[in-house]
C-alpha positions as CSV (number, residue, x, y, z in Angstrom):
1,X,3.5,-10.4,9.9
2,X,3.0,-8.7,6.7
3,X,5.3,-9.5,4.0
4,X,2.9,-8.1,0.8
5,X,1.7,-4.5,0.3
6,X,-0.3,-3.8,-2.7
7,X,-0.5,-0.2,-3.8
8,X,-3.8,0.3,-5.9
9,X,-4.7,3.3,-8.2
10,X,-7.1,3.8,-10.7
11,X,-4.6,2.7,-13.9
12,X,-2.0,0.8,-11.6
13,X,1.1,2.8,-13.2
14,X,1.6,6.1,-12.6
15,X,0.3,7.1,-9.1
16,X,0.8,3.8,-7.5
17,X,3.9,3.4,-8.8
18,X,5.6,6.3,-7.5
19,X,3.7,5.4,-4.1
20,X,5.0,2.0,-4.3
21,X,8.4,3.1,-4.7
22,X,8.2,5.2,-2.1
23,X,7.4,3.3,0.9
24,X,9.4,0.2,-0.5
25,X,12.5,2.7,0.2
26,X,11.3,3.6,3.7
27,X,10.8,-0.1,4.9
28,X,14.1,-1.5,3.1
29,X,15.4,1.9,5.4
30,X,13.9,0.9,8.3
31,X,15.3,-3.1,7.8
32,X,11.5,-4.8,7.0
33,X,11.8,-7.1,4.5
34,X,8.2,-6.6,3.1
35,X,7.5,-6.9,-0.7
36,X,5.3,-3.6,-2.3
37,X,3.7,-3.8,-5.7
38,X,1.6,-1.6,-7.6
39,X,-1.6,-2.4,-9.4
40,X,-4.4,-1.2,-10.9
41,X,-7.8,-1.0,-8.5
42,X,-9.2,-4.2,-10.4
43,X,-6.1,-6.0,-10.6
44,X,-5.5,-6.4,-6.3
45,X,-4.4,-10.1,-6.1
46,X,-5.8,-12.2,-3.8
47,X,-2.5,-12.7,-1.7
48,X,-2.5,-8.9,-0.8
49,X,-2.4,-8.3,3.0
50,X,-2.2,-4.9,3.4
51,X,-3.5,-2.6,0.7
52,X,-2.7,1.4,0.1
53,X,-4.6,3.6,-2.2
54,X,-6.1,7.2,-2.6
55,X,-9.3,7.5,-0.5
56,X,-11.4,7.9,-3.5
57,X,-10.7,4.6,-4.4
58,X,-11.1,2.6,-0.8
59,X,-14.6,1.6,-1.2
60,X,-13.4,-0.4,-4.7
61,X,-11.3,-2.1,-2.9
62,X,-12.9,-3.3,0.2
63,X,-15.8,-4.5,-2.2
64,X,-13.6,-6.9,-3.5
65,X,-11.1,-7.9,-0.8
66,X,-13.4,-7.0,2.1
67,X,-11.0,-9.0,4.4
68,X,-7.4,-6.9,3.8
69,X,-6.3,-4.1,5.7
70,X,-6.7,-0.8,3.4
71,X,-5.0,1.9,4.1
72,X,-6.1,5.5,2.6
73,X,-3.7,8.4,1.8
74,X,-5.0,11.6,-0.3
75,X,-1.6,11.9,-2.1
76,X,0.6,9.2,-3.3
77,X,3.5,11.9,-3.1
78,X,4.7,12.7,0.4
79,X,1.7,11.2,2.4
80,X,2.7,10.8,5.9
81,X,0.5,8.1,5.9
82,X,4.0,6.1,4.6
83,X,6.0,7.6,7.9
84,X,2.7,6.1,10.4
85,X,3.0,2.8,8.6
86,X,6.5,2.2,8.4
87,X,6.6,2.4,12.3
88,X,3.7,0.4,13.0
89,X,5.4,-2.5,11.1
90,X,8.7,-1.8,12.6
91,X,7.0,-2.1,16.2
92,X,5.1,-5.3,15.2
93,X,8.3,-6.6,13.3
């Protein structure tokens, strides 16, 4: 079970902070227990199991952590991408 999102944009503050604070809203709403943090692209730590970031930036991160889940949105504001992954944890919770 995943208890570490990492969100991952290009500077690690603004973008993937919002993003970040986003979906950690909709999973304490949905009762998962799952830590989110944002980073920069470079700074992904090596205990990440699921990452998030913009789909200009997914090839970075699969260079580096070519073992992690990434998941790709194309906004950090709104994505639905948050809605499909909230329920696919709830359902493997």
């Amino acid at each position: 079970m995943i208890k570490k999102i990492v969100f991952a944009c290009d500077a690690g503050m603004g973008s993937s902070a919002m993003g970040a604070t986003t979906l950690s809203k909709k999973l304490k709403a949905a009762g998962l227990d799952i830590k989110v943090v944002h980073t920069a692209i470079e700074d992904i730590p090596s205990d990440a199991q699921l990452i998030v970031t913009h789909t200009s930036l997914a090839n970075r991160a699969r260079k580096e952590h070519p073992s992690v889940e990434i998941v790709t949105i194309n906004s950090f504001v709104g994505a639905p991408e948050y809605d499909q992954l909230v329920t696919r944890l709830t359902e493997e919770k």
